[in-house]
C-alpha positions as CSV (number, residue, x, y, z in Angstrom):
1,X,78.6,237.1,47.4
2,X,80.9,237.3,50.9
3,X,84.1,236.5,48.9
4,X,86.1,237.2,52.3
5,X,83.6,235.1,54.5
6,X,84.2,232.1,51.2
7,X,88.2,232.6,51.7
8,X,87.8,231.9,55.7
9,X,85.7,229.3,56.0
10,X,87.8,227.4,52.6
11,X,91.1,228.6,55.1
12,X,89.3,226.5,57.9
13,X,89.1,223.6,56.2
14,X,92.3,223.3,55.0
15,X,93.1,223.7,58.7
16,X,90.9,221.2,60.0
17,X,92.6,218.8,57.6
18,X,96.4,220.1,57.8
19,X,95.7,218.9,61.6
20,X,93.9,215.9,61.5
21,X,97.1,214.9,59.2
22,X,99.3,216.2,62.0
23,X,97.7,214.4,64.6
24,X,97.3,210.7,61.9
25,X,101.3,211.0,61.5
26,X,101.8,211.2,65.0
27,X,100.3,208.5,65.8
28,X,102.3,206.3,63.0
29,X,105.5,207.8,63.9
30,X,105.6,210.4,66.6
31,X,108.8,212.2,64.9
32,X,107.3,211.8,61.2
33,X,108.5,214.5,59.9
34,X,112.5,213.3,60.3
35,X,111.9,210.1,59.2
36,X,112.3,211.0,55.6
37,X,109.3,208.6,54.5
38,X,108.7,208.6,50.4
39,X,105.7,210.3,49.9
40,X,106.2,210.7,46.4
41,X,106.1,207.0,46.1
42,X,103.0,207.1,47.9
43,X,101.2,209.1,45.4
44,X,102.6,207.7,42.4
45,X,101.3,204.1,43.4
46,X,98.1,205.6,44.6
47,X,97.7,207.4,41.0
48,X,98.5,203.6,39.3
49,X,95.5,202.4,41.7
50,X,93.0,204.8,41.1
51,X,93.6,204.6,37.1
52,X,92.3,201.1,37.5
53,X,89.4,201.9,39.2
54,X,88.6,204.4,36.5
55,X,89.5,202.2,33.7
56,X,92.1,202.4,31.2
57,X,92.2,199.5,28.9
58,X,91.0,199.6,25.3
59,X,90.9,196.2,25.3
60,X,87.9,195.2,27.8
61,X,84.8,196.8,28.7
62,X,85.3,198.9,31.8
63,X,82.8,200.7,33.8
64,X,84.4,203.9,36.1
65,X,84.0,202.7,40.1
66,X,84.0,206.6,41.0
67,X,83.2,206.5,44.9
68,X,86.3,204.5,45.1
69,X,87.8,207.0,42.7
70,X,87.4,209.5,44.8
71,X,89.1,207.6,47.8
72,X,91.9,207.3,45.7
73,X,92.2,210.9,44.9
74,X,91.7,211.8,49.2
75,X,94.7,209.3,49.6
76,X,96.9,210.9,47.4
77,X,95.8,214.3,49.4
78,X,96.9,212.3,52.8
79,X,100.6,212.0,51.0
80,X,100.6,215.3,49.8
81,X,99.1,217.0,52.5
82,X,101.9,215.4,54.5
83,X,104.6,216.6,52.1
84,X,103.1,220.3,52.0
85,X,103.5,220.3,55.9
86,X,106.5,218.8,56.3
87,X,108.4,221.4,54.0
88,X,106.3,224.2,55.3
89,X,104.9,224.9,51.9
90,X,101.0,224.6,52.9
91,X,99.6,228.3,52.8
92,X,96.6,229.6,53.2
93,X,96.4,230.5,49.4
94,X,96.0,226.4,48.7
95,X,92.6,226.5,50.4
96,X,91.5,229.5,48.5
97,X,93.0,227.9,45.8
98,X,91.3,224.4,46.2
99,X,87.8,226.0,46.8
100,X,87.6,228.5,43.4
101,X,88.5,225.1,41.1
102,X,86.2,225.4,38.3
103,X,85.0,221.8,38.0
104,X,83.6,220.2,35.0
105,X,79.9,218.9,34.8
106,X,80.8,215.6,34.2
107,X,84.1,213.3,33.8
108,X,86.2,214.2,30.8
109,X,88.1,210.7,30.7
110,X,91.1,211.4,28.6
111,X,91.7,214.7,30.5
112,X,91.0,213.0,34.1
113,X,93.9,210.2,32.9
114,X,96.4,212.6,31.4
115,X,96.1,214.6,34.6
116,X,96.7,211.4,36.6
117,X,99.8,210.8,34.4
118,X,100.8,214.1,35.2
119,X,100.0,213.7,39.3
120,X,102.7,210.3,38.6
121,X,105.3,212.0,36.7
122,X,106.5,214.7,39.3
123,X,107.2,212.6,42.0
124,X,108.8,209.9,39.5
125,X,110.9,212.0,38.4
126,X,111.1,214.8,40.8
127,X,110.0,213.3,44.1
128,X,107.9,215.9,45.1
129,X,104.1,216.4,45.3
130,X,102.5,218.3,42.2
131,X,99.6,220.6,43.3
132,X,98.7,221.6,39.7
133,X,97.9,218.7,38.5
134,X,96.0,217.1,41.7
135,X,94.2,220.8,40.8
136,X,93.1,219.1,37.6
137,X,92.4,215.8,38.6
138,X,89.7,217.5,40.8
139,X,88.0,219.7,38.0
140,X,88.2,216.9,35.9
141,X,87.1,213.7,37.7
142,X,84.8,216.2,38.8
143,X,85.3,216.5,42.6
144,X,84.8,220.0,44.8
145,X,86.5,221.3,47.4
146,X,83.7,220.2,50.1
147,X,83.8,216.6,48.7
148,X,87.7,216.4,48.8
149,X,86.8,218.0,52.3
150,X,83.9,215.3,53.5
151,X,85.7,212.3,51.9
152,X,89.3,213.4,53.5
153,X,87.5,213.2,57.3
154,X,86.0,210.0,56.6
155,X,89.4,208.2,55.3
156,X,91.4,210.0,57.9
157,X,88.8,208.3,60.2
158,X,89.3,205.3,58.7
159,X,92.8,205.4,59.1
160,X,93.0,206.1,62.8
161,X,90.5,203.2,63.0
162,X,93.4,201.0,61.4
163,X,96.0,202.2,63.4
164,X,93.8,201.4,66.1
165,X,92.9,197.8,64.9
166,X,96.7,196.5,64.3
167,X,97.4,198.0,60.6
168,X,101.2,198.5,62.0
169,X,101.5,194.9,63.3
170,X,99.5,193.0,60.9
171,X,96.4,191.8,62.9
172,X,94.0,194.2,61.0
173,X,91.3,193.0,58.6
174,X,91.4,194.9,56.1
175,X,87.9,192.4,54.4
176,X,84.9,192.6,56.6
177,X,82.0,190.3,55.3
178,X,83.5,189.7,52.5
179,X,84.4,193.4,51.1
180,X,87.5,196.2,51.4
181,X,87.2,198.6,53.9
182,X,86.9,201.2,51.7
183,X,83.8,200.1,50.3
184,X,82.2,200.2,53.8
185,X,83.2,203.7,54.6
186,X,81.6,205.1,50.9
187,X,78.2,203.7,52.1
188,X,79.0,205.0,55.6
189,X,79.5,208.3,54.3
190,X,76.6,208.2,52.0
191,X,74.0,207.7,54.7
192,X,75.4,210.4,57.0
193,X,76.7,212.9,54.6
194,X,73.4,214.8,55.7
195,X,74.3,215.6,58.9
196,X,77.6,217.2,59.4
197,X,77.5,216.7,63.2
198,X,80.0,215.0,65.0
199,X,81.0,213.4,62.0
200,X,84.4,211.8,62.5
201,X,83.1,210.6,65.5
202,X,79.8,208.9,64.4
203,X,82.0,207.6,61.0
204,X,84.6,205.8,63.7
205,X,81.5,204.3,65.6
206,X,79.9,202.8,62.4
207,X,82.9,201.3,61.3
208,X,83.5,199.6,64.9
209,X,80.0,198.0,64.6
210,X,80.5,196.5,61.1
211,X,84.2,196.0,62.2
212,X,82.8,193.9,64.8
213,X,79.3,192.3,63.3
């Protein structure tokens, strides 16, 4: 195995992504980075969120929704991609790390939740982004590197596409036909998942014609 060649193209990715951040934040705030916004709060709400699409209560029969999962997770990664750029503190070594986590063959539930819990806790009580323990809500949900990768271009797609559609002033629809957003771009990204090319760009045009329909 070309460990090297691995450790560049995982380096790319977290490039492609580290700028496609940069460029989303601009176009919310173009001085994001001074405007102090609460990332950590971000993530800790987002953790909350995707605990109920996973299912937590004893009390009720619950049945895991894991493509929206996923989403979750990737919008925690927006925040804490964010965070990791705005302090300077995203290296190269995160996308080596990222790409060499050892993911488990299946979801271990009580692992997946404590390592949720664990994702809240640091920026509850320490307002600031825990990489650990996003580490191990990956190997555990179980979600790779290239997934985190695929599903991160289609929601930062889908969040220009907001921006773009009145998110800041309030004329966006966030229900088309009758269903979240969200749940549009998983099926989006299911049927061209295959074919890599031009992807952000073919993601934005499917989501203007149901946007539209």
């Amino acid at each position: 195995m070309n460990h090297e060649h691995d450790d560049e193209r995982a380096i790319a990715m977290l490039s492609t992504m580290a700028k496609m951040q940069e460029e989303h934040n601009h176009q919310v705030h173009p001085q994001w980075r001074t405007q102090n916004y609460e990332y950590y709060r971000a993530v800790w709400v987002e953790c909350a969120e995707m605990l109920d699409h996973f299912g937590w209560k004893w009390w009720k029969k619950q049945v895991p929704d894991l493509p929206q999962v996923k989403l979750e997770l990737v919008d925690i990664w927006h925040f804490g991609l964010s965070e990791l750029i705005r302090a300077d503190t995203l290296t190269d070594e995160i996308g080596v790390t990222l790409s060499q986590v050892e993911i488990a063959d299946t979801a271990d539930a009580g692992a997946f939740r404590l390592a949720i819990e664990d994702l809240a806790a640091s920026p509850l009580s320490n307002h600031c982004f825990d990489m650990t323990a996003f580490i191990e809500a990956m190997r555990t949900l179980p979600m790779s590197y290239s997934e985190l990768f695929a599903m991160y271009i289609g929601k930062n797609v889908l969040n220009q596409f907001r921006q773009n559609n009145g998110y800041q002033t309030g004329e966006y629809r966030k229900l088309w036909q009758g269903r979240e957003d969200n749940e549009h771009l998983v099926e989006i990204l299911t049927a061209l998942q295959d074919d890599p090319v031009d992807l952000p760009g073919r993601i934005y045009a499917a989501l203007t014609e149901r946007y539209t329909a």
